[in-house]
C-alpha positions as CSV (number, residue, x, y, z in Angstrom):
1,X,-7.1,26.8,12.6
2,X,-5.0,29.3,9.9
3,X,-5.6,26.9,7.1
4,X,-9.3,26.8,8.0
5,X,-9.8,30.4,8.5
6,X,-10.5,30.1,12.1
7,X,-7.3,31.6,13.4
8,X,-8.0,35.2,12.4
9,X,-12.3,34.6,11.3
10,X,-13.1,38.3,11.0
11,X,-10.3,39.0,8.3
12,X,-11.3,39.3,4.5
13,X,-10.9,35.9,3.0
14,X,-8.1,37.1,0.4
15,X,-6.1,37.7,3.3
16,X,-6.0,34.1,4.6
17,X,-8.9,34.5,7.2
18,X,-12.7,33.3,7.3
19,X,-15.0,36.4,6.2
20,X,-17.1,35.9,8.8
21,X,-17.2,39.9,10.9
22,X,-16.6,40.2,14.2
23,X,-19.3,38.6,15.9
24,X,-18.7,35.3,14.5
25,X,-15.3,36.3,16.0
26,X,-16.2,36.6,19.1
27,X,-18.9,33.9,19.3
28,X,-15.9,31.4,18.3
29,X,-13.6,32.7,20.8
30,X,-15.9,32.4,23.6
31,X,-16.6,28.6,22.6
32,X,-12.7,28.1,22.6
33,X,-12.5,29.9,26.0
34,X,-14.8,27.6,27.7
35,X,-12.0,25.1,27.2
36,X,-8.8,27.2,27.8
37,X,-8.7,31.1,27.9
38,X,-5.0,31.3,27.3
39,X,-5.4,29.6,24.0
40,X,-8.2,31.9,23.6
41,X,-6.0,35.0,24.5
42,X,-3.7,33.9,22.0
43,X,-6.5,33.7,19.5
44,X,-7.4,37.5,20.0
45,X,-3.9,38.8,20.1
46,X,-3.1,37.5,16.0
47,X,-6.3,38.5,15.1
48,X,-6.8,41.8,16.6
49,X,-4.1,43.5,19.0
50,X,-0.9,42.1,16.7
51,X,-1.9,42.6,13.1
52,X,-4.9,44.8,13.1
53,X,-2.5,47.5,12.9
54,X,-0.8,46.6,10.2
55,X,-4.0,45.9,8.2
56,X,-4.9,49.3,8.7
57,X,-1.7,51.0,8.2
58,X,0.4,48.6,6.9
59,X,2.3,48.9,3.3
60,X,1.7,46.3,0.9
61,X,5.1,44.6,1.4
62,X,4.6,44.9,5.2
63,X,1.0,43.2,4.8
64,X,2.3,40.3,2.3
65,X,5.3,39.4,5.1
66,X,3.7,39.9,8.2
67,X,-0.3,40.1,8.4
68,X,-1.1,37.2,5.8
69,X,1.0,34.7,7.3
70,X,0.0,35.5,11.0
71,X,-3.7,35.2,9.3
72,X,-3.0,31.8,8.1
73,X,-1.3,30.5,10.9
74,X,1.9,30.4,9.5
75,X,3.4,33.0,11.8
76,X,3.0,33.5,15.1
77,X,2.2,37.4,16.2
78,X,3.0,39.6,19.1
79,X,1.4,42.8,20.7
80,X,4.5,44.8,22.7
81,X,2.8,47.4,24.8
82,X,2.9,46.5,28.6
83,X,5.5,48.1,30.7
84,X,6.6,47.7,34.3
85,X,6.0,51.0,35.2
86,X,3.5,52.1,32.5
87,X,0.8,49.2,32.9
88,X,-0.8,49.1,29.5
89,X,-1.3,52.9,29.6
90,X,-0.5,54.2,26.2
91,X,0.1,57.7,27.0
92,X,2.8,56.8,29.6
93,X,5.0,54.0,28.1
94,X,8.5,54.7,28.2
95,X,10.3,52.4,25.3
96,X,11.4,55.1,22.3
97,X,12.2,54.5,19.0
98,X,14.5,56.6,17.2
99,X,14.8,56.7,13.6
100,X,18.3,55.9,12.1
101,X,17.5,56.5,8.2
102,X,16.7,53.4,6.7
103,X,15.5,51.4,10.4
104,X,14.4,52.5,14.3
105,X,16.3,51.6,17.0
106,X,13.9,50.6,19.6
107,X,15.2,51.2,23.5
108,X,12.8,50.1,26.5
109,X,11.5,46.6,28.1
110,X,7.8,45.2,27.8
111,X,5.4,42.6,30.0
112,X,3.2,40.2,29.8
113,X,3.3,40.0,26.2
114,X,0.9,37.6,25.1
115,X,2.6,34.8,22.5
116,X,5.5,36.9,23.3
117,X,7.6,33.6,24.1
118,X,6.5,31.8,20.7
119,X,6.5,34.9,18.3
120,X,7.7,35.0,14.8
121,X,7.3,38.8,15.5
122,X,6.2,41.4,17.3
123,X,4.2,45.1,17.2
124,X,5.7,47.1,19.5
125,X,4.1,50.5,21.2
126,X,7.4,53.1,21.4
127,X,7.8,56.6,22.0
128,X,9.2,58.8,19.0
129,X,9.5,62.1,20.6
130,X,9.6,61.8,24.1
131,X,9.4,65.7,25.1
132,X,6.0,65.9,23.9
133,X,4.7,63.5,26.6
134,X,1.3,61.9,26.2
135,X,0.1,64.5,23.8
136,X,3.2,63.4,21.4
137,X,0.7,60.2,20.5
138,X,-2.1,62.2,19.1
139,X,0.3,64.6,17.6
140,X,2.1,62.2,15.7
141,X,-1.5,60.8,14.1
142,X,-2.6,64.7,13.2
143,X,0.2,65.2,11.2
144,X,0.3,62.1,9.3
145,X,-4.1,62.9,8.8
146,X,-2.7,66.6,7.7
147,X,-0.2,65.0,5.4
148,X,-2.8,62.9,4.0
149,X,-5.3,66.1,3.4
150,X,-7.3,66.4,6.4
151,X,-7.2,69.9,8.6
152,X,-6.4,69.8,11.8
153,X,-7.9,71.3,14.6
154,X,-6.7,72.2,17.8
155,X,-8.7,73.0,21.0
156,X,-6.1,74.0,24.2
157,X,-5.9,76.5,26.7
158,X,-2.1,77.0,26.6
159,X,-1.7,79.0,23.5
160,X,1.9,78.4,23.1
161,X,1.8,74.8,23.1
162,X,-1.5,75.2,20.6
163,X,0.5,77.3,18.1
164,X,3.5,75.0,18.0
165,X,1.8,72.2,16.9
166,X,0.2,74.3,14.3
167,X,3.5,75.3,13.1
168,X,4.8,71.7,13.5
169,X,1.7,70.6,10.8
170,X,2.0,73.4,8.4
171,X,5.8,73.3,8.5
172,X,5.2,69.9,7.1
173,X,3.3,71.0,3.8
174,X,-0.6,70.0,6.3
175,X,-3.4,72.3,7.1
176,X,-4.1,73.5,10.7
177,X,-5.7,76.3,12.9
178,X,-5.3,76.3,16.8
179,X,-8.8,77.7,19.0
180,X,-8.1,78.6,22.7
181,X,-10.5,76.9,24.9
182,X,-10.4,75.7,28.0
183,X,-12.0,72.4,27.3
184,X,-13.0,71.4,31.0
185,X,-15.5,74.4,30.2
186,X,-18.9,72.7,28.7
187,X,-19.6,76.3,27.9
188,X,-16.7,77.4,26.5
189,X,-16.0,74.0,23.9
190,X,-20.0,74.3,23.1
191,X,-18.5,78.3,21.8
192,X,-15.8,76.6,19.9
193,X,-17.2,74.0,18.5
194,X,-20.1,75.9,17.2
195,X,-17.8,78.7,15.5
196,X,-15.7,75.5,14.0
197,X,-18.9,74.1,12.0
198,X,-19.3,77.8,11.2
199,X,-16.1,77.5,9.5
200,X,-15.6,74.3,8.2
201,X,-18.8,73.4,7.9
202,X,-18.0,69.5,9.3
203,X,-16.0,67.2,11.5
204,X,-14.7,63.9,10.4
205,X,-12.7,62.7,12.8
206,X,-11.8,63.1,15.9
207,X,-8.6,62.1,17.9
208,X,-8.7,61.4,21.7
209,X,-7.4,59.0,24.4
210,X,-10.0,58.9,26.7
211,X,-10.3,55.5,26.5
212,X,-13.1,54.8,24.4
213,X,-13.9,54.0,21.3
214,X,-17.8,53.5,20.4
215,X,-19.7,56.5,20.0
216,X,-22.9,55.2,21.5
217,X,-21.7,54.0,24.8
218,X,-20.7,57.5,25.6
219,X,-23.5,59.8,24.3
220,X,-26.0,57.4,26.2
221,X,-23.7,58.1,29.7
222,X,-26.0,59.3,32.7
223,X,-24.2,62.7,33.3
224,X,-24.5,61.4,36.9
225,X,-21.5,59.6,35.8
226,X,-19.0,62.7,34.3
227,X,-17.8,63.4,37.7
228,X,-16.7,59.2,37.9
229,X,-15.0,59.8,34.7
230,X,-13.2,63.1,35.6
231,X,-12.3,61.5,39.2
232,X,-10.2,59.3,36.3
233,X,-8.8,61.6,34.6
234,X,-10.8,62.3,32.1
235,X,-12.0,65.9,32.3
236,X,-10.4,67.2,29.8
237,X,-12.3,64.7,27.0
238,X,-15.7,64.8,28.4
239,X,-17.2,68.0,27.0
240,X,-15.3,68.3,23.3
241,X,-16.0,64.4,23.0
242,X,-19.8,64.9,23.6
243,X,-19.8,67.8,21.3
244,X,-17.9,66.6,18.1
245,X,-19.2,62.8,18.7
246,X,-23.5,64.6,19.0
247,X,-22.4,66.0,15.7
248,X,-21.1,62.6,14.3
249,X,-23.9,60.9,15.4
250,X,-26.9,63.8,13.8
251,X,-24.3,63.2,10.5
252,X,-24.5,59.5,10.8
253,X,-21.1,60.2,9.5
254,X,-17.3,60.1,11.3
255,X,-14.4,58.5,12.7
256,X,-13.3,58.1,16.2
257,X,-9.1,57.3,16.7
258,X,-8.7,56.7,20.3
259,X,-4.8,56.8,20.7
260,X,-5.6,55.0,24.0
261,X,-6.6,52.1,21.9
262,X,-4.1,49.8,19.4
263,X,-6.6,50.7,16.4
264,X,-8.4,53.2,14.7
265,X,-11.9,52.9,15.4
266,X,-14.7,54.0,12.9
267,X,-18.1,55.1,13.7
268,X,-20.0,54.5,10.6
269,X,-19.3,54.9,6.9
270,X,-15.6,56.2,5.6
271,X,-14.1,59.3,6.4
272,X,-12.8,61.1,3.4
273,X,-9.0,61.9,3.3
274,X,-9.8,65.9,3.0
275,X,-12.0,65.7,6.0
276,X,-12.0,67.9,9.1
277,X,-9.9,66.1,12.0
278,X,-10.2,67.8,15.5
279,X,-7.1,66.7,17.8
C-alpha cells in the first residue's frame, strides 16, 4: 500500500503518499474496514495520529527519517498517548519528559497503543512541566506562537496565575498581555473580547482543549445544549470559544489548535506568524 500511495493517501505526493485529500482518505479506509477494522485502525494511525505531527512540526531531518518512510510503508508508526489512569485525556496524562541537553528522558507507561507491538517508532504524549497541570499544554504552545511572532492573549480570573504566564512569554523575548475575566461569564468575555479587537484589531488563533476542533459544528450548537457541555466540563470554553470562533468565522479567516487534539487544526486560509493568538 506505501509504494502505491495508499498507506498514507491524503499526504503530498513528494512525501511518498497519494495526493488525493482527506476524503479520498477516508472513503478508502472505510472500504478497507468493511473487511478488517484493525487493519483499518492501523491505517489511520500512520497516516494521521503518528506522523501528522511531525508533518506539521517536524524539522527537516526529523521529516526525512521518520514521516517519509512511515508514508511509504517502509516504517511502521506509533501514537503513545493512552494511559491507565489518564484514558486518552490529554490534559491529565501523567508520563513527563525532562530535557537532558542534547535528548529527553521520557518517565511514564502507555495503553492500547495502536501498531504499538510492530513499531519502528513511536510519538509519544508527555508532560514537560508537571506543576502547571492541564494548563501547562496550552502554555507550552503560546510560547512557542510568541516565540514565533504572534501575541498572546490571556483571559483568567486568577490574576496571579494570568500574570505569570505573561512574564513566563515575555521573559522569553514573546509578546503578551493578560485580561481578567471570568470566562464562565457570557457577559463578561463578550466585554473582553470586544476591548481586545479594540486593541489589536484581530484574532488569529485561538488555543483551547475543549475538545473540538471544527469551527462550524460548534457555532451551529442549539444553546439548549451548553448546559450538556458544561455538565462535561466544559464551561469554562463555551463563551470565549463562541466569541473568538463568530469572529473567525465573519473574517473567514483563523486557526483553531485544540490541545485536546494530536494536531493543529485550521479553519480556513493560513494564519500569519505575527498574528493575534488568544490562549
Amino acid at each position: 500500500m506505501g509504494s502505491l500511495g495508499y498507506l498514507c493517501p491524503d499526504y503530498p505526493e513528494e512525501f511518498g503518499g497519494g495526493g488525493l485529500g482527506k476524503i479520498a482518505e477516508c472513503i478508502m479506509v472505510e472500504e478497507v474496514a468493511k473487511v478488517c477494522s484493525g487493519i483499518a485502525s492501523g491505517i489511520l494511525t500512520q497516516s494521521g495520529l503518528a506522523t501528522r505531527i511531525i508533518a506539521m512540526h517536524g524539522n527537516e531531518k526529523q521529516k526525512e527519517e521518520y514521516l517519509i518512510p512511515a508514508v511509504k510503508g517502509e516504517k511502521i508508526a506509533s501514537f503513545g498517548l493512552t494511559e491507565s489512569e489518564a484514558g486518552s485525556d490529554a490534559a491529565n496524562i501523567q508520563t513527563t519528559a525532562v530535557n537532558k541537553g542534547d535528548q529527553y528522558i521520557l518517565n511514564g507507561g502507555k495503553i492500547y497503543i495502536t501498531n504499538g507491538q510492530y513499531c519502528d517508532y513511536a510519538v509519544v504524549a508527555a508532560v514537560t512541566d508537571k506543576s502547571q497541570g492541564a494548563r501547562g499544554i496550552g502554555k507550552g504552545i503560546s510560547a512557542r506562537l510568541a516565540q514565533q511572532g504572534a501575541t498572546v492573549v490571556i483571559l483568567d480570573i486568577l490574576d496571579e496565575e494570568g500574570k505569570k504566564t505573561v512574564s513566563e512569554i515575555e521573559g522569553a523575548k514573546g509578546k503578551a498581555k493578560f485580561y481578567h475575566c471570568d470566562v464562565t461569564k457570557k457577559e463578561q468575555v463578550d466585554r473582553d473580547i470586544a476591548v481586545i479587537l479594540k486593541d489589536f484589531g484581530q484574532i488569529d488563533i485561538l488555543v483551547n482543549n475543549a475538545g473540538y476542533d471544527k469551527m462550524e459544528l460548534f457555532l451551529k450548537l442549539d444553546p439548549s445544549w451548553w448546559d450538556k457541555l458544561i455538565a462535561l466540563n466544559y464551561k469554562h470554553f463555551i463563551y470565549t470559544n463562541y466569541a473568538v470562533l463568530s469572529h473567525m468565522r465573519d473574517r473567514n479567516y483563523g486557526r483553531i489548535i485544540n490541545i485536546a487534539s494530536d494536531e493543529a487544526n485550521y479553519i480556513t486560509g493560513q494564519t500569519l506568524s505575527g498574528g493575534l493568538n488568544m490562549l
